[in-house]
Each structure stands twice: as C-alpha cells, then as structure tokens.
Steps between C-alpha positions, in 0.01 A plus 500: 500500500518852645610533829216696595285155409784330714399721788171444526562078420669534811805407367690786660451613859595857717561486840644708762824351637754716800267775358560466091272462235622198367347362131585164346415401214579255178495736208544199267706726253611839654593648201196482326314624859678798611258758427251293694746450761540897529110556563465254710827639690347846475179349669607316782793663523744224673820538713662170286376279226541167478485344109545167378512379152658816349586300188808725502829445339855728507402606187219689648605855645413571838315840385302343292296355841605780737230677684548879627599466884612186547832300509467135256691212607451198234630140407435420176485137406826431364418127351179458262193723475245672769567510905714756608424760827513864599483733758390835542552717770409843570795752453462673823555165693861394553547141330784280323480193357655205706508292231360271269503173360408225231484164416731400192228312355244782487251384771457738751670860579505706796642877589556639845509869635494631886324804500513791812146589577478887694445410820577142502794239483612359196285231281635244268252440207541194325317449124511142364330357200515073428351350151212233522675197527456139675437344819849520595685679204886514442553825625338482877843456660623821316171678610533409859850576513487854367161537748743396758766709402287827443352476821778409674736758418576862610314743584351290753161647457108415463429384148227576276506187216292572227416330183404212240568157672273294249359309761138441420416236759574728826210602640691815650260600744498159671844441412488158402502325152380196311838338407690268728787580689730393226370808307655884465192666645514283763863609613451840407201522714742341769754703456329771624359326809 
C-alpha cells in the first residue's frame, strides 16, 4: 500500500511538537516506499520522521533509504522477518542517537535520539514498534523494562514516544481499553498514568 494511501487511511499522523514537524508513520516495507516517502517528505516537509515496520535488514544499505537533508537512525529486526524502526531528522538540527534496543525473540524494537531544537532545550525522541501478539505475550516484561529504561535515563529530558504498539483495543482518546487489567494494553495505558 503506498504511503500516500497510508496518509490519507490515517494511519500516519503530523503534528507540531517544541515547534517540529513531526511525521509518523508505518511504511510497512520502507524499501519498497522510499520514493513515496520522499514526496510526501517534500510535501509536508517534517523536522523528524517517525517509521515503523521498515522491513529492513543489515543487508540493506543505509543509502538505499536516505533522503536529501536528513540524518537516519534505524534498528533493523535482527530475528525473523518485518518490524524494524527509523528515524529521520533534519540535518540542520543537532541530534545523536541515545540508543536502541531489541528483543532477542524478534517482537518489538525501539531506537532513541535527543535532538537540540534552535531555541529550545534538548528532546529525547523515542520510536518503538511491538508485533500483534496476545493478551499478555512473553515479551511484556522486556517491553516495559526497556520503556523504563529509555525514559529513565540521561538526558533527563521531555520525550516524544512514537510508534506501532499493536494495541487495537485502546480507545486512545479516552484512554481506556476493553481487556482486563491482566492485559498489556491495560498496563501500558497505566504506565503512562
């Protein structure tokens, strides 16, 4: 599916965030999007970009799925197929990558960067994606801990998380879901209370 189509599906979003244009989106294949990705870059023209599901591997070159002006952070997926995240970041900010992390049984991902705004303090941006999976799947504990970890650690700064949680039953506006307690969306929903 393009990502154009994704767009307007609503399965990516831009907002403004400490004054940048921020875009996430799932690309559900990078590789095979990037062209699309550049147009719709050239369009909207955001300060980062936030992708899930590059499908990427280290077998893929980082200039394959560069785009002119801005910095890529990635994680590929480093057990099984699809997942994987990315970054972008406009050149002309100041960023690094804080780091980034996976789970050994290829269910979720996550890469970190802080980022210097002009005119404005640092900002940690966080970009996580976690496979469809059970109620309460396997992994959680790992998730949560690396949440915990990522947030938790230096620079102490605001966050911006962005991603693919796979969490289908939070109603995100109300912030509530329709599993129990004993349920992942449930505790990530309270984690963030």
């Amino acid at each position: 599916m393009p990502i154009s189509t994704i767009s307007r599906q609503q399965y990516s979003s831009t907002k403004v965030f400490h004054s940048l244009n921020v875009l996430s989106l799932n690309a559900n294949s990078l590789h095979n999007k990037i062209d699309e990705l550049k147009l719709l870059t050239a369009a909207s023209k955001p300060d980062i970009i936030a992708v899930t599901e590059t499908h990427l591997s280290d077998s893929v070159d980082s200039s394959s799925v560069c785009i002119d002006g801005y910095k890529l952070y990635r994680r590929d997926r480093m057990a099984g197929i699809h997942g994987g995240v990315a970054i972008y970041i406009k050149s002309d900010i100041p960023s690094y990558e804080l780091h980034s992390n996976c789970d050994p049984g290829g269910e979720w991902e996550s890469i970190w960067c802080c980022v210097k705004p002009k005119n404005s303090t640092n900002l940690k941006i966080g970009c996580c994606y976690r496979i469809p999976s059970s109620v309460m799947p396997d992994h959680w504990p790992g998730f949560l801990s690396m949440l915990n970890f990522s947030l938790g650690s230096l620079p102490k700064a605001p966050t911006l998380l962005l991603g693919d949680y796979n969490f289908p039953t939070i109603d995100w506006g109300k912030q509530l879901t329709t599993q129990s307690e004993a349920s992942a969306s449930y505790e990530f929903l309270d984690f963030f209370a």
